[in-house]
C-alpha positions in Angstrom: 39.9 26.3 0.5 37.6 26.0 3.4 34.9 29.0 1.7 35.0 26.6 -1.6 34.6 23.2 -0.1 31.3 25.0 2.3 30.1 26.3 -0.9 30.5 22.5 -2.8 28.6 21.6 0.1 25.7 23.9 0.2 25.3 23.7 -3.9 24.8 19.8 -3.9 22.4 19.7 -0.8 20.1 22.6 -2.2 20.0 20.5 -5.8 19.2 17.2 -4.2 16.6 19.2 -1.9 15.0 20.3 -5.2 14.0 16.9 -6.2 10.6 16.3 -6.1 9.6 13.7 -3.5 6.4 13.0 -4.3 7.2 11.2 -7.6 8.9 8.7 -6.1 6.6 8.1 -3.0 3.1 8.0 -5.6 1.0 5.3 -4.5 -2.2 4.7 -6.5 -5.8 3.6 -5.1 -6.3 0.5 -6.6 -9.6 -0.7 -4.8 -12.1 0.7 -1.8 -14.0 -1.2 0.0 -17.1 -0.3 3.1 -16.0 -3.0 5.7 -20.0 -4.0 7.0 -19.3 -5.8 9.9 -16.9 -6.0 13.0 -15.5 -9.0 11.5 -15.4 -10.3 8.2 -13.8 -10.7 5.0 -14.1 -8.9 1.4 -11.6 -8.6 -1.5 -10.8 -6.7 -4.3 -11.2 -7.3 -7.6 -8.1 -5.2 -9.9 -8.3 -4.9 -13.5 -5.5 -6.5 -15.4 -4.3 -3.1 -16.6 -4.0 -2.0 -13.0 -2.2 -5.5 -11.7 1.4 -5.1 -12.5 2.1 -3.5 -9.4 5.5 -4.1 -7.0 4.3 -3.0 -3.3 0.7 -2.7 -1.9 -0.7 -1.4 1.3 -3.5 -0.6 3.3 -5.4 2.4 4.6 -7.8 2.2 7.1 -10.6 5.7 7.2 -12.8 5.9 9.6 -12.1 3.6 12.3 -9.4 1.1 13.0 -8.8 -2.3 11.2 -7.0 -5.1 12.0 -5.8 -7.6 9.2 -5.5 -11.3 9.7 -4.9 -12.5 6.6 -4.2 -11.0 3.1 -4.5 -13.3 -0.1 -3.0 -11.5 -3.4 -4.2 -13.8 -6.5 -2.4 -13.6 -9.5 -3.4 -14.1 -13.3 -1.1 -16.6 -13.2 -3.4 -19.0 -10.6 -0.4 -18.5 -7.9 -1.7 -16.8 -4.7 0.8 -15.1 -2.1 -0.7 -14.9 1.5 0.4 -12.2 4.2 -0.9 -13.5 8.1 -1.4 -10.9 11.0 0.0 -7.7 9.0 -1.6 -6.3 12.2 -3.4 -3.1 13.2 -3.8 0.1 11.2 -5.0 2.8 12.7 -7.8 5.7 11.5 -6.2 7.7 8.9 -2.7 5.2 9.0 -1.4 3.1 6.3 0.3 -0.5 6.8 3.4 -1.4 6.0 4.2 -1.9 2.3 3.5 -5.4 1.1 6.1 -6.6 -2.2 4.2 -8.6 -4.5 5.7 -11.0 -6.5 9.4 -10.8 -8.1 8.6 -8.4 -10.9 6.3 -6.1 -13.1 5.4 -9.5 -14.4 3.2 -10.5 -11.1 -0.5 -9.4 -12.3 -2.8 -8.9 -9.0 -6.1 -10.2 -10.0 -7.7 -10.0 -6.8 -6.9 -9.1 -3.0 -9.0 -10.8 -0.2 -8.8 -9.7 3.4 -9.8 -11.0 6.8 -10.1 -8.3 9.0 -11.5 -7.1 12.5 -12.9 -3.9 13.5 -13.2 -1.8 16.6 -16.3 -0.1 15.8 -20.1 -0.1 15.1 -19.6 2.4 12.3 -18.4 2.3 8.3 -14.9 1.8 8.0 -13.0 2.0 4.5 -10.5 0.0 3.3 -8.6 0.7 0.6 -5.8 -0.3 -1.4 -2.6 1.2 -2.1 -0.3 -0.3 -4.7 2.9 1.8 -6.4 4.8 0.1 -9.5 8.8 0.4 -8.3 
């Protein structure tokens, strides 16, 4: 009894370990953007087949960015606005922002207010995944 239930055991954690993670962690780059100053703001313009999009997120390359303020405006003429969603380091993401209730939210365009650290090009872009 014991050799059967190890066995059950060992079957259904190597088929769940075979699942393929990556499918449902696939964020798509929606927008990129050179940050020119230390301080500033720019936004995003998405295409309204690439809008319908649940979370977003950031990703800061090349230096570190601090977000004040996030504006998500819809097709729709409603605007959702994220304050201090903090610092992201080189290389780091920030947390996952949900937009809207459903696939029915269309992102139009994202504008940022951000602060930099350094002299030098820093990239912004955005991350949005559908579910």
């Amino acid at each position: 009894m014991k050799t059967v239930l190890i066995f059950v055991v060992a079957a259904t954690f190597g088929a769940f370990s075979a699942l393929p993670v990556s499918a449902a962690e696939k964020w798509d780059q929606i927008g990129k953007e050179k940050l020119k100053d230390k301080q500033g703001e720019t936004s995003f313009r998405i295409g309204v087949e690439d809008g319908r999009y649940r979370f977003i997120k950031f990703r800061a390359e090349g230096g570190d960015v601090k977000l004040d303020e996030v504006t998500i405006s819809f097709l729709t003429g409603d605007d959702q606005k994220v304050e201090r969603l903090g610092k992201i380091r080189d290389g780091k993401e920030s947390r996952p922002i949900t937009v809207g209730v459903a696939l029915k939210s269309t992102i139009k365009k994202i504008s940022v207010k951000y602060e930099t650290d350094t002299e030098e090009k820093v990239n912004l872009l955005v991350l949005a995944k559908k579910k």
